[in-house]
C-alpha positions in Angstrom: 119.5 68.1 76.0 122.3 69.8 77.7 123.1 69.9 81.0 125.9 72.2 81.4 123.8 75.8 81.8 124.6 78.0 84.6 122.3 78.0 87.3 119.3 81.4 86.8 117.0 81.8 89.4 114.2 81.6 88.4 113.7 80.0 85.1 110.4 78.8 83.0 109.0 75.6 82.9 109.4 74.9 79.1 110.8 71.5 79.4 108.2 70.3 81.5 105.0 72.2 79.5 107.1 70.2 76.4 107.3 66.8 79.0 103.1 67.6 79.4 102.7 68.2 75.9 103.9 64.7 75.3 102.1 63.4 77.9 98.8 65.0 76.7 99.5 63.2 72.9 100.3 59.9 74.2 97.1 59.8 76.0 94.9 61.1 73.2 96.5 58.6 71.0 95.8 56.6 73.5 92.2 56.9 73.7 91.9 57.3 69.7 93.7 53.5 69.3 90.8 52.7 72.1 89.2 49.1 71.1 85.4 50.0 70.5 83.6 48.5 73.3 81.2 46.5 71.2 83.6 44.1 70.2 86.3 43.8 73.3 90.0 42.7 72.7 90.9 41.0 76.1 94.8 40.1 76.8 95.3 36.4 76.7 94.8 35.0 80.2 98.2 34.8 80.7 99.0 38.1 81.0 97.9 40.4 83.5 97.9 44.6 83.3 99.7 46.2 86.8 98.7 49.7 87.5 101.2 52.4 87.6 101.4 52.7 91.7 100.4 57.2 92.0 103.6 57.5 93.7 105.6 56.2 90.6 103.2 58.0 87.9 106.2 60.4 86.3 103.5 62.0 84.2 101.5 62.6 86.8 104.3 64.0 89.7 104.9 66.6 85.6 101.4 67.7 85.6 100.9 68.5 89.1 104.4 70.9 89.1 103.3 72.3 86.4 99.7 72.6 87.7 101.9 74.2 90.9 103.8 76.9 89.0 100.7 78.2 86.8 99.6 79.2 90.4 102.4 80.5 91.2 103.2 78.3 94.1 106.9 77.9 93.9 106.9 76.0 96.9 104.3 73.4 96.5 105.9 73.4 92.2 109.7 72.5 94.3 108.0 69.4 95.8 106.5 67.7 92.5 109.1 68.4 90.8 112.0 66.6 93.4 109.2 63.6 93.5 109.7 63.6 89.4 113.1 64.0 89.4 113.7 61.1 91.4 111.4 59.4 88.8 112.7 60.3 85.5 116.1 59.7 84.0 115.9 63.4 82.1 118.5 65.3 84.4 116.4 69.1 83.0 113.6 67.5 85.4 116.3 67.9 88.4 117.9 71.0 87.5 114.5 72.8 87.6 113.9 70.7 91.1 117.2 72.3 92.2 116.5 75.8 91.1 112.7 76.0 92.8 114.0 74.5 95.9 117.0 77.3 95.9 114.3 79.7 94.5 112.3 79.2 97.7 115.2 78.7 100.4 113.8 74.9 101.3 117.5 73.6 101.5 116.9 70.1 102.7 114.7 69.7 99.6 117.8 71.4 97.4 119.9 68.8 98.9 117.6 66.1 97.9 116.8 67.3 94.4 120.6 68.6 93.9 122.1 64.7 94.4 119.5 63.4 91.9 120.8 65.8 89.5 124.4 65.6 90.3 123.6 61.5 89.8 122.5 62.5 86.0 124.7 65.2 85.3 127.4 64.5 86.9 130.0 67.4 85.3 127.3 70.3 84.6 128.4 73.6 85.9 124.8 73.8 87.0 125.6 71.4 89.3 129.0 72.6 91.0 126.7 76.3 90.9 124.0 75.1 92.9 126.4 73.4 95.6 128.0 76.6 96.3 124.8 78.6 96.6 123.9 75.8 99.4 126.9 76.3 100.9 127.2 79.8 100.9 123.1 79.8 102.3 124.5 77.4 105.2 127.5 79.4 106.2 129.7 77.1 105.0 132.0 79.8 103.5 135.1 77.5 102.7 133.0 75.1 100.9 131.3 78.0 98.5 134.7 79.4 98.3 136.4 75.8 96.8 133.0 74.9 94.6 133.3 79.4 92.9 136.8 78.5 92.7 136.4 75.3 90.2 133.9 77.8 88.3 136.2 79.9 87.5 139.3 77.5 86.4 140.1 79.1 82.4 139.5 82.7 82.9 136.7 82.4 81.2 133.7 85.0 81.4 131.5 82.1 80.9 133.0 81.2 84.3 132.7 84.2 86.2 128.6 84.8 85.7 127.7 82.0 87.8 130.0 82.8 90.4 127.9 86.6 89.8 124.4 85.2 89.7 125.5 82.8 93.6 127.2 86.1 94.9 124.6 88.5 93.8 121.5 86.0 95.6 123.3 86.1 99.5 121.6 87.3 101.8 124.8 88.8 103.3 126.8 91.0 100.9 129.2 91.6 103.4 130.4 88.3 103.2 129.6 87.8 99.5 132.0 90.6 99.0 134.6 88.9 100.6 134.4 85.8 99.3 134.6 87.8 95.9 137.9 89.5 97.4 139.3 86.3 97.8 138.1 84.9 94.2 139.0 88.2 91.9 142.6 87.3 91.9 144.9 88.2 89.0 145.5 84.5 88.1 142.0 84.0 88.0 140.5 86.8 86.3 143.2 86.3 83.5 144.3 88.3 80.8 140.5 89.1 80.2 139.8 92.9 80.6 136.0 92.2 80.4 136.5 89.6 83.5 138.3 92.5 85.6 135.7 95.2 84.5 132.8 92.5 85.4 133.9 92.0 89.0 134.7 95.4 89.9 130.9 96.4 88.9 129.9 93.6 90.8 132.3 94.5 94.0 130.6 98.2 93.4 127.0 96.0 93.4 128.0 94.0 96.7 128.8 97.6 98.6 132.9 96.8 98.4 133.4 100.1 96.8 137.6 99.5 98.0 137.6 96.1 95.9 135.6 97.7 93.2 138.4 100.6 93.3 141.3 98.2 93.8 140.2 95.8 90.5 139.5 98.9 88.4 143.0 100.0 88.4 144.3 97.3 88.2 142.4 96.5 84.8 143.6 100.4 83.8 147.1 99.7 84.8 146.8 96.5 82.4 144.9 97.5 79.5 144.3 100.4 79.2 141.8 100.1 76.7 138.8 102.7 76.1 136.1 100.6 78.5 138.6 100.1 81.2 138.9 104.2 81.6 135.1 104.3 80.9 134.0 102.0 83.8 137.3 103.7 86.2 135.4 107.4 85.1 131.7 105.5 86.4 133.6 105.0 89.4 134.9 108.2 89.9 131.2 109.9 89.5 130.2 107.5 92.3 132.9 109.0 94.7 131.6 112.4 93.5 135.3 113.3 91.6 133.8 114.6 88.8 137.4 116.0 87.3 139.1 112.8 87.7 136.2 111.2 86.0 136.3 113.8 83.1 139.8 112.7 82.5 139.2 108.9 82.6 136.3 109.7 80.3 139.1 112.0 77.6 141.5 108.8 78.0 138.7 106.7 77.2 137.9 108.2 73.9 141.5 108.5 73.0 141.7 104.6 72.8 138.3 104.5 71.1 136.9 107.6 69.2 134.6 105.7 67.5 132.7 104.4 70.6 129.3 106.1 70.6 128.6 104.7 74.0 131.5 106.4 75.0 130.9 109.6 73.4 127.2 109.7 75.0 128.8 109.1 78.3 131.5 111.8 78.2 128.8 114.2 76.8 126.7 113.7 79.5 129.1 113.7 82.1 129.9 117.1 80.8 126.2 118.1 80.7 126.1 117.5 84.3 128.6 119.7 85.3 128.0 122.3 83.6 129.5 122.6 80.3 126.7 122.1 77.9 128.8 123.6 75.1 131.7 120.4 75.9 129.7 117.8 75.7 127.6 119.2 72.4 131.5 118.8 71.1 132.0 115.7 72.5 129.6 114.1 70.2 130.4 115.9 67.3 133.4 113.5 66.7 132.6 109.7 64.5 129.5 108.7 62.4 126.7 111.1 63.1 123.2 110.1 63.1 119.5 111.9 63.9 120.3 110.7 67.6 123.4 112.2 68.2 122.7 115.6 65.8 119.2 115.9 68.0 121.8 115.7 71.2 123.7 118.1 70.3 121.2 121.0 69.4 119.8 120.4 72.5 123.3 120.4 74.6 124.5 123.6 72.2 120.6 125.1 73.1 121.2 124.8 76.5 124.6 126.5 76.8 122.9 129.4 74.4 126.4 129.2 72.1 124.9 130.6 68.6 128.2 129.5 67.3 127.9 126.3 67.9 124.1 126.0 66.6 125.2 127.6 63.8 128.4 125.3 62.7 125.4 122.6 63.9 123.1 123.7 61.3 125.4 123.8 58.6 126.8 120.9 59.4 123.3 118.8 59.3 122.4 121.2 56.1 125.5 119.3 54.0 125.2 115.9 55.6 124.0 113.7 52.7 121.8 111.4 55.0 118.2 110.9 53.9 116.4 114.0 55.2 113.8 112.1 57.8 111.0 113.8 59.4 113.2 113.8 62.5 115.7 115.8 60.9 113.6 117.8 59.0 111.8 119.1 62.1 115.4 119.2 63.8 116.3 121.6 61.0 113.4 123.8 61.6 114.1 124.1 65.3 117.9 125.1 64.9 116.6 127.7 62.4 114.3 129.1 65.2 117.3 129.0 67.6 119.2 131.3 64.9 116.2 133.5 64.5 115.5 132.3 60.8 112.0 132.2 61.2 111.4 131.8 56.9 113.9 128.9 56.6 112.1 127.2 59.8 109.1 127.3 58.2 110.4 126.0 55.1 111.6 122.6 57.0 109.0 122.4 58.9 106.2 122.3 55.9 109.0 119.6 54.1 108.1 117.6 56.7 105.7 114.4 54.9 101.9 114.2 56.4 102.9 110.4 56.7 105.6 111.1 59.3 104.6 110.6 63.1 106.5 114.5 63.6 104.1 116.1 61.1 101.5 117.4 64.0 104.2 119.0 66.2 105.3 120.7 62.5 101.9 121.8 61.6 102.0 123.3 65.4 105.5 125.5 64.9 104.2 126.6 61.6 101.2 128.0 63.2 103.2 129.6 65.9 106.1 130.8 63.5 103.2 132.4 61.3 101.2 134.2 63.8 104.6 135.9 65.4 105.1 137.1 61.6 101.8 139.1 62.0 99.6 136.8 59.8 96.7 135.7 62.2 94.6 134.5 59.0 97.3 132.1 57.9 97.9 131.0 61.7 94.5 130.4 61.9 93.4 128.7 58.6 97.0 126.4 59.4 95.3 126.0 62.6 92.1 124.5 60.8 93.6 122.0 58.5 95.7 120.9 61.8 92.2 120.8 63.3 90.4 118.9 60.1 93.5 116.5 60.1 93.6 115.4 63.9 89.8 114.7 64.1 89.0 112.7 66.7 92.4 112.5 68.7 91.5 113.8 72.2 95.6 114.4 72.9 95.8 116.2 69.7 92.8 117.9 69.8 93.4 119.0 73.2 96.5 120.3 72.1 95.1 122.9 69.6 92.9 124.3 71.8 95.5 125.2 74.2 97.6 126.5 71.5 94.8 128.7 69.9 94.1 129.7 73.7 97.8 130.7 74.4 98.3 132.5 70.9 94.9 134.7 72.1 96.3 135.1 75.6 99.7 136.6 74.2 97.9 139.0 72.2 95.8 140.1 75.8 92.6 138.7 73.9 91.4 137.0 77.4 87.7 136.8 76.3 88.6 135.0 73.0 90.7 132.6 75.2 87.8 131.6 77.3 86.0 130.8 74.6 88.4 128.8 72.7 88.6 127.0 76.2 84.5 126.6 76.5 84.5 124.9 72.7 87.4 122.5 73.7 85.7 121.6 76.4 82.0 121.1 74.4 84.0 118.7 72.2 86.2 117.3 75.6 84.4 117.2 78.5 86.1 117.1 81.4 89.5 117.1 79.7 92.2 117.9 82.5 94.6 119.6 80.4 92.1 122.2 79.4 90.3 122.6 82.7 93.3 123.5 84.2 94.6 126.1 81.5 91.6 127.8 81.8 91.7 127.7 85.6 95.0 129.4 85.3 94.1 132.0 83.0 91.1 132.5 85.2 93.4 132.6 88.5 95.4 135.5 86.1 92.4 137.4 85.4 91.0 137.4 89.2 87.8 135.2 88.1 88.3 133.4 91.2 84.7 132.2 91.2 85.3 130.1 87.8 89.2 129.0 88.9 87.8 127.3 92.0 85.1 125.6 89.6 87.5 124.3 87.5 89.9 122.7 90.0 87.0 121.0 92.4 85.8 119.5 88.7 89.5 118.3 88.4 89.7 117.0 92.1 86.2 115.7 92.0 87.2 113.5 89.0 90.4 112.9 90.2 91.1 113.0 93.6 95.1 112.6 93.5 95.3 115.2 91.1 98.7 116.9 93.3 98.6 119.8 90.7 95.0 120.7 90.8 94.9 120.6 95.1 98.2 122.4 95.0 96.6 125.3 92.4 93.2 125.6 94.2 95.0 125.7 97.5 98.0 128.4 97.0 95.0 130.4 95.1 92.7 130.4 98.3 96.2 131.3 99.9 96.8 134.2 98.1 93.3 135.6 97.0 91.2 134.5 100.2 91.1 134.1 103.9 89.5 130.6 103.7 93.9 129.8 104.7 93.1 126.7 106.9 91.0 125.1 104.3 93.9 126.3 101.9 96.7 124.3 104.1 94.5 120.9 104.1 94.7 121.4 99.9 98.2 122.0 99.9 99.1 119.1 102.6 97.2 116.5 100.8 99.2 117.5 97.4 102.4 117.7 99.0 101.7 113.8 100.1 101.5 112.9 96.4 104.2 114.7 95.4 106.5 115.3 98.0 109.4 116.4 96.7 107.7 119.0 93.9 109.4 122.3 94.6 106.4 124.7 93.5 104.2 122.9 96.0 106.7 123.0 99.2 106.7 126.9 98.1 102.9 126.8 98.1 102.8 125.6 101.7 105.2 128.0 102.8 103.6 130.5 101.5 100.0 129.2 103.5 102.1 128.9 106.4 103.3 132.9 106.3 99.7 133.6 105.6 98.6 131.8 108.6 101.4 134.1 110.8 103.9 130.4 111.3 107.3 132.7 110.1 109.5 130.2 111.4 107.4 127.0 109.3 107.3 129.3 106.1 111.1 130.3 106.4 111.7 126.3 106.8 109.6 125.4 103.4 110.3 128.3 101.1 114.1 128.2 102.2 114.0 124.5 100.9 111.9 125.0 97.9 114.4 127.8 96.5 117.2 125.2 97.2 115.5 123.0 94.7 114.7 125.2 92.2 115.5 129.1 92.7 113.0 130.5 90.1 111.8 133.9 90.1 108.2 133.3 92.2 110.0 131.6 94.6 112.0 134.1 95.4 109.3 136.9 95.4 108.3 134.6 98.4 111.3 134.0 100.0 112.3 137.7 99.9 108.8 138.6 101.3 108.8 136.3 104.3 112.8 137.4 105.0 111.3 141.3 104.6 108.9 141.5 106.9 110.7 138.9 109.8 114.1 141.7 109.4 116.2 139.9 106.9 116.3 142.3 104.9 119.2 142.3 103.1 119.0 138.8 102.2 115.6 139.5 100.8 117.3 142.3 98.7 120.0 139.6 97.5 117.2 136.7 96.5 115.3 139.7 94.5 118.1 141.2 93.1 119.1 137.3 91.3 115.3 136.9 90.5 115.3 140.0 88.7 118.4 139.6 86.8 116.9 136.0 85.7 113.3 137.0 85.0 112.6 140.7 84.6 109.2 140.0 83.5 108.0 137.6 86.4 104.4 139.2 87.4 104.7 137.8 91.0 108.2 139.1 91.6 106.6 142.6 90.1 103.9 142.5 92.3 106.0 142.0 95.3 108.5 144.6 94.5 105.4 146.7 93.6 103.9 146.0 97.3 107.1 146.3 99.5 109.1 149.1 97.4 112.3 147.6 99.2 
């Protein structure tokens, strides 16, 4: 059994359920090889039997630790296991003494259980691990420093991980951090770029974001290899340099092209700042798989570059890779984005009934077909999808909303709430439909059957954020029932409180209740998070009518120019004629 692990708070009791184990056996043999009692062997009257004093029972000091740490009672587990250690010859039985007394911060008891182990094990980095994580715990900084300094001797990672693991556990990661300053030397950390990168993420970990800088140049300076300018571009997105990290990221993948970690790193570090269309070609270079192809659609979606979709498609069309359901739907999706609606519905039918993408298929092709003008074929599609899902409720649900949304598009509102009314015969209480047809309620000014629908949600689910935030900006906007509307939009605002669309809904309560100043506050901070088109109608509003009015102009102008369509913004243009 070796010895020589590093020390990993906290660790399993495997040894000890195997000691147990053992014990269990020898005592059921035990009692098998019993002497039936009708014919008694007694010991010659020489001998004489001596009881195993408790306090010297090593099975029993086993089972009650182990007894201890299947309740969870690290402390109590600590204790049995130093009074077995100090038992037993087996120096596993004091290592996992050492660690539950660290684990727990009794460091008298780590003392006690560390010598026994250090008496069996003399040489096991364990060992010299443990006495700096009790030296570091006591302050004794010089000590911890001279016991992480003998870890590390060879430049070895193998080395360096305990030192980690004792560094990571202080309390204090100031000093930690310094310690670490004055381990990370270049003689230490060797010729080892891993050992350099390792330290500097662990100087970033400790809150030393100097050292972490220091040793990440240093390692660039020295190796210059594709991970060294990957973990020096991390850095630089920490600090917020997003360029330099760009360029870290380009040097990266000049030393290794073929490095899809590195490749998915650069791409999203592109995505992030805006350049969609970069990081689509970022991953376009080595082996390509379903993964990375399904990345770059959506990047090259995102940036809206047909060009790019197109060389995409193509690409994935001649790639002779077995043609998954993953790809086959991906096909069918870039074929949509190209406005190919007959070849999407070719890949999307190709896709195999076995496959776990075959619903969300069946779905596009009964979309794709009704915007082609056949409703029959939409709808028969619609009833195989239907015959095929049977009883999944997710599923299920989900055709009824689609069949729903198709009618709504097509201004057949009364159709709609029937398709609604049967999903929720077959669902009862299904939250997904309940609140569609809430909506489409809200839409068509059936305020009567909204507010039914939402209290049903609430009532069944009382931390429903989107339900109270709906029923309350509706009473908001539709009613006068405003302080009854604020308590709605409070309580969802404590479950979610960073959700832009509800912050806009208490704004908007609040310019309803006449608080200008409250509303300006929470709508100027909702369009911060997300400057969509409604809440901007509100924002404009509120700046109308308090005189700010050519700011209002400005947020309506952008709202427009972004969603043209947007019945709110309509509405409030309609209203206002700014």
């Amino acid at each position: 059994m070796s010895t020589s692990r590093s020390f990993d708070l906290p660790r399993g009791a495997a040894k000890v359920r195997s000691a147990c184990f053992a014990v269990s056996v020898c005592l059921l043999l035990a009692a098998c090889a019993a002497p039936s009692p009708r014919n008694p062997v007694r010991p010659p009257a020489t001998q004489s039997v001596q009881p195993v004093p408790v306090e010297r029972d090593l099975p029993l000091a086993l089972i009650a630790a182990e007894l201890a740490l299947q309740k969870s009672d690290l402390a109590e587990a600590a204790t049995r296991y130093a009074t077995a250690a100090e038992l037993s010859i087996d120096p596993a039985i004091a290592e996992q003494a050492t660690r539950l007394a660290l684990a727990v911060k009794q460091w008298p008891l780590a003392h006690r259980s560390l010598a026994r182990w250090q008496a069996l094990a003399p040489t096991a980095q364990g060992v010299v691990q443990a006495r700096a994580w009790i030296a570091l715990a006591e302050g004794d900084l010089e000590r911890a420093h001279a016991e992480l300094a003998t870890l590390t001797a060879g430049a070895s990672i193998a080395g360096w991980r305990p030192v980690a693991q004792v560094l990571i556990g202080s309390e204090d990661k100031a000093v930690a951090a310094r310690l670490l300053a004055r381990l990370a030397t270049a003689e230490r950390l060797g010729a080892t770029e891993s050992n350099w990168i390792a330290m500097s993420q662990l100087a970033l970990r400790l809150g030393d974001k100097v050292l972490a800088e220091k040793l990440s140049a240093t390692a660039v300076a020295r190796f210059r290899s594709g991970d060294v300018y990957a973990w020096s571009a991390q850095l630089a997105l920490d600090r917020g340099d997003k360029a330099h990290a760009r360029t870290q990221y380009g040097e990266a993948l000049r030393r290794d092209p073929s490095s899809l970690r590195l490749r998915s790193g650069y791409a999203a570090l592109l995505g992030d700042s805006g350049d969609p269309a970069g990081a689509a070609r970022a991953l376009a270079g080595g082996k390509q798989t379903d993964v990375t192809f399904g990345a770059r659609a959506a990047y090259a979606a995102r940036a809206e570059d047909k060009s790019l979709l197109a060389s995409l498609y193509r690409e994935i069309q001649a790639d002779d890779g077995a043609r998954s359901g993953k790809r086959l739907l991906l096909l069918g999706q870039l074929a949509e984005l190209l406005e190919k609606p007959a070849d999407a519905l070719g890949w999307y039918r190709e896709v195999p009934e076995t496959d776990e993408r075959w619903f969300d298929a069946g779905v596009r092709i009964v979309v794709l077909t009704d915007q082609q003008g056949d409703a029959v074929g939409s709808r028969q599609h619609l009833g195989e999808l239907r015959a095929t899902v049977g009883a999944d409720a997710n599923e299920a649900a989900d055709l009824y909303l689609l069949e729903a949304e198709l009618l709504t598009r097509k201004k057949s509102h009364a159709e709609a709430f029937a398709v609604y009314a049967r999903g929720l015969e077959q669902l009862p209480g299904d939250p997904r439909l309940l609140y569609a047809r809430a909506m489409l309620a809200i839409e068509l000014d059936k305020l009567v059957d909204a507010e039914r629908d939402l209290r049903q949600m609430i009532a069944e689910d009382p931390d429903n954020a989107d339900a109270l935030n709906a029923l309350g900006y509706t009473l908001a906007d539709r009613t006068g029932r405003l302080e009854e509307a604020l308590a709605l939009v409070q309580r969802a605002l404590v479950l979610k409180p960073d959700e832009a669309s509800i912050i806009d809904s208490l704004g908007w309560v609040q310019f309803r209740l006449g608080r200008f100043d409250e509303a300006l506050r929470h709508l100027r901070r909702a369009y911060a998070k997300v400057p969509d088109a409604e809440i901007g109608a509100h924002l404009g509003e509120v700046l109308w009518v308090t005189g700010e009015r050519d700011e209002a102009r400005r947020i309506w102008e952008r709202a427009r120019k972004e969603a043209p369509d947007n019945k709110a913004l309509l509405d409030t243009l309609q209203r206002l004629s700014p």
